[in-house]
N, C-alpha and C positions, 0 to 999 in steps of 0.2 A: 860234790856241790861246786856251781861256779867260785869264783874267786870274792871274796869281799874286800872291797876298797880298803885300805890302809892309810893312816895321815900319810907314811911315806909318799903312796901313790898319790895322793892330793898334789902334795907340795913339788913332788918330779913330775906331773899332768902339766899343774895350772903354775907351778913358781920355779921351776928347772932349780931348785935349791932346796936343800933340807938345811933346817935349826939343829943349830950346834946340840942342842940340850934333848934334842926330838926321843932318843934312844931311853937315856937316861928318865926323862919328869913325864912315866905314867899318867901324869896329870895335866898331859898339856895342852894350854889355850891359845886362840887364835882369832883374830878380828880383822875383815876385809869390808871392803866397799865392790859391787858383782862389778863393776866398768873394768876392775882390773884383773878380772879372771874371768869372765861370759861375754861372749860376742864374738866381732870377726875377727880371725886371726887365732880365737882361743881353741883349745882342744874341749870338744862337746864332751857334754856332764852324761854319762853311760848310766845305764838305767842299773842297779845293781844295789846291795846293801852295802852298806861303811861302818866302819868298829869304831865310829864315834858318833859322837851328838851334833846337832845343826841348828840354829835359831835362825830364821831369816826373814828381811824387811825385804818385802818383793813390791816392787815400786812397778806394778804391769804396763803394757801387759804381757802375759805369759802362760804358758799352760802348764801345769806340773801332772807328769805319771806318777802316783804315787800308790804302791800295792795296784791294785786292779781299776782301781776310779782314776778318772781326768779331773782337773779342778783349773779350771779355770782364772786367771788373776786379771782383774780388768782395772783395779785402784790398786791401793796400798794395802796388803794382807801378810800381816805376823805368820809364819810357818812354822812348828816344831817337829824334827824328825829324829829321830829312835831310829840306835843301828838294826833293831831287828825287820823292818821296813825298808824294802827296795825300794828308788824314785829316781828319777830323772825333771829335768825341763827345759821346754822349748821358749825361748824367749820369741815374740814376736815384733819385735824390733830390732834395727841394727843398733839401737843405744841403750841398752838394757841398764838401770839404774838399782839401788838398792845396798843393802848392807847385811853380811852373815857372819856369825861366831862358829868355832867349829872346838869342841874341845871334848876327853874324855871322862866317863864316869866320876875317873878318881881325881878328878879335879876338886868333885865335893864331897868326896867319902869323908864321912865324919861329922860334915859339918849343916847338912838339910837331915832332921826328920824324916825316916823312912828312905831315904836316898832320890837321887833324881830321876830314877827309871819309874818310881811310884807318881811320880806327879799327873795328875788327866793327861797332858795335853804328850806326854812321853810313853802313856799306857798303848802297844798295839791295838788296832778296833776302833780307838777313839779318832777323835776328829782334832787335827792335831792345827786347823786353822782359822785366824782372825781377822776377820776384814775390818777394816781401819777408815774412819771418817779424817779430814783433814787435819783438826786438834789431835786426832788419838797418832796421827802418822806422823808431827811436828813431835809429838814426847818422844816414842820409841827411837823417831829419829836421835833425838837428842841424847837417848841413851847410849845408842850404839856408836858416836861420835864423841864421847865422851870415854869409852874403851878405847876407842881410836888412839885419843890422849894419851890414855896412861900406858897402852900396850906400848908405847914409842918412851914413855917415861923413865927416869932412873930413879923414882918412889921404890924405896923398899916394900912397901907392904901395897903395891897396886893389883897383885893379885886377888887380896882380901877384899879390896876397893871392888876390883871388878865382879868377883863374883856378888858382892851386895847390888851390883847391877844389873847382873842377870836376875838375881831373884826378883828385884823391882819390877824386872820385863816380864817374868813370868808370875805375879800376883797381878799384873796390870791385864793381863789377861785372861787370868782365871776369875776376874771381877765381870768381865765379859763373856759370853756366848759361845762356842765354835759357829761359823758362818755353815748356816744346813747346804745354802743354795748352790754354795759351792760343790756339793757332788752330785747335782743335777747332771747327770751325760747320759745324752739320746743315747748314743750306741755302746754300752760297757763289754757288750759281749764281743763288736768286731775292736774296742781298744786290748781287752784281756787278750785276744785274739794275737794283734800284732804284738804285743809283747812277748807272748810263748814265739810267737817266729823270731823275733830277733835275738833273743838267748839263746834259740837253738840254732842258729847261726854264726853265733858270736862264737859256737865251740869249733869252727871250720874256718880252714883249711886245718887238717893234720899236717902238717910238716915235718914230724921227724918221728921214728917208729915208741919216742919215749912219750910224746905228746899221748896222752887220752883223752876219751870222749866221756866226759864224768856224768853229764843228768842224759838218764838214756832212760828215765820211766814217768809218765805221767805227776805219780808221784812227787819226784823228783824237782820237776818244775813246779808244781805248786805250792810245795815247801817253800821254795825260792821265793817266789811272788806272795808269800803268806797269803793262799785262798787254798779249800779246801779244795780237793783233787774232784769231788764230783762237781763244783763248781766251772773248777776249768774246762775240766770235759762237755761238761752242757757247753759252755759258752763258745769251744771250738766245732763241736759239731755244730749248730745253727750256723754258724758264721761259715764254714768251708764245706760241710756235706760227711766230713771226714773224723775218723777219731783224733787224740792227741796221740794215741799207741802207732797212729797210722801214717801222720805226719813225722814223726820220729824213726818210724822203721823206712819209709822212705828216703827219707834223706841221708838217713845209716847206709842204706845200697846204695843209692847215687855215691856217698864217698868212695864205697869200698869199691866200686868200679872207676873210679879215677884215679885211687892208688892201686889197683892190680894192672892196671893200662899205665902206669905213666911214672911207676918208680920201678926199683929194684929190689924190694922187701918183700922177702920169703912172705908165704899167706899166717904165719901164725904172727909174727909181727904186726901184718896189716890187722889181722882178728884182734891183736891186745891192743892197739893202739884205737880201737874202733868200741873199747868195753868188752871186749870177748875174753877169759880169761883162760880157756881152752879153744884149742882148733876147731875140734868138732861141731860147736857148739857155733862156731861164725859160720862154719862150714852148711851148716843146718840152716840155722837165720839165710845165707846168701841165696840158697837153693830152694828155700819155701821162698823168696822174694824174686828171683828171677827165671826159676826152672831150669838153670845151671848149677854146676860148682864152680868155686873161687880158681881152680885147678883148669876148668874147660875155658871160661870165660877167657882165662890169660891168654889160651893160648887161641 
């Protein structure tokens, strides 16, 4: 499977710094304002899942990939994201405004009912967003601004504080609706589309004979994307004419002909490093894809 986000990676991404404590408090929280981590100059948000939890006041507008739907932000809309849920977004302005928490499960072990992964708005499948009128966008503000405080604070018990905040943010909006309108997208099949391209993208260049090529089946990527694999598949073949099996074995030869042309790695190296875990077996894939061997081709 690809790789999932890590606080680590957040914090060496968007802050070139890790917390002293990051290693050590399983349970650790975080509170920003997006101006100092989204926009120009900043390292873009990768569409991918994260082994933590995400609240965010997206002050639009902005478009979020989130699983297979586009959702649009054109005002002020509360988001809640679940690491088992890949997302990315596109800000549409150079001044993108807003405010997001970022912490792990076991921040509230113990202390919610049922835990935090049980709440709707953290349930995979659900509709994890609130669109906000101008009162509802001045409270949550205010809430998230008020972490601001106390995460800078030397209150002993501000963690306690804060998580009574969070809770407050998230009954404030379970008192509310999820926004349907939000996953109105014309085109879902060519966005699903460009997302399977850019994952299997993202696994290339091979650069060294230890690197592997991990999602190499339909499958595979749709795990990722949590949509069911005949889901993808429809939605790839309408959009390109092509399977998903097809678009992956192609781009699988194209590699392995750029590493038989342009390194020095024996072919079973270039076969393991490409998901082949025998020779033969790449030897076969190359030769049903180009009507050579890995062996004729080089030379």
């Amino acid at each position: 499977m690809a790789r999932t986000e890590t606080l680590e990676d957040f914090y060496r991404q968007k802050m070139n710094w890790l917390p002293d404590n990051l290693k050590q408090d399983i349970g650790h929280f975080n509170v920003f304002r997006v101006e100092d981590c989204v926009g120009q100059g900043k390292t873009p948000v990768a569409y991918t899942r994260r082994d933590y939890y995400k609240i965010s006041l997206m002050q639009g507008p902005y478009i979020y990939h989130y699983a297979d739907k586009s959702i649009e932000v054109t005002g002020s809309t509360l988001i809640f994201f679940n690491p088992n849920v890949p997302y990315t977004f596109e800000p549409l302005t150079e001044d993108p405004k807003g405010f997001f928490c970022i912490f792990k499960e076991a921040f509230f072990t113990e202390r919610i009912r049922g835990g935090i992964k049980d709440l709707p708005m953290f349930i995979a499948g659900n509709k994890p967003s609130y669109g906000l009128n101008k009162t509802q966008d001045k409270f949550v503000q205010q809430i998230f601004e008020k972490m601001i405080d106390e995460i800078k604070s030397d209150y002993a018990f501000k963690y306690d504080l804060i998580r009574n905040y969070i809770m407050e943010m998230i009954h404030y909006a379970l008192k509310m609706q999820p926004t349907e309108t939000l996953y109105q997208h014309t085109d879902a099949n060519a966005r699903i589309t460009a997302v399977f391209t850019e994952l299997l993208e993202r696994q290339f260049p091979i650069e060294s004979p230890n690197q592997r090529f991990t999602l190499r089946s339909a499958r595979d990527f749709a795990s990722h994307l949590a949509v069911h694999v005949n889901h993808l598949n429809r939605a790839i073949r309408l959009t390109t004419g092509k399977t998903t099996t097809e678009h992956i074995f192609e781009r699988l030869a194209s590699e392995a002909k750029t590493l038989l042309k342009h390194t020095n790695w024996n072919i079973s190296e270039i076969g393991y490093s490409l998901g082949f875990e025998e020779p033969a077996h790449f030897n076969h894939f190359f030769k049903k894809q180009t009507n050579m061997t890995p062996s004729a081709y080089r030379n």
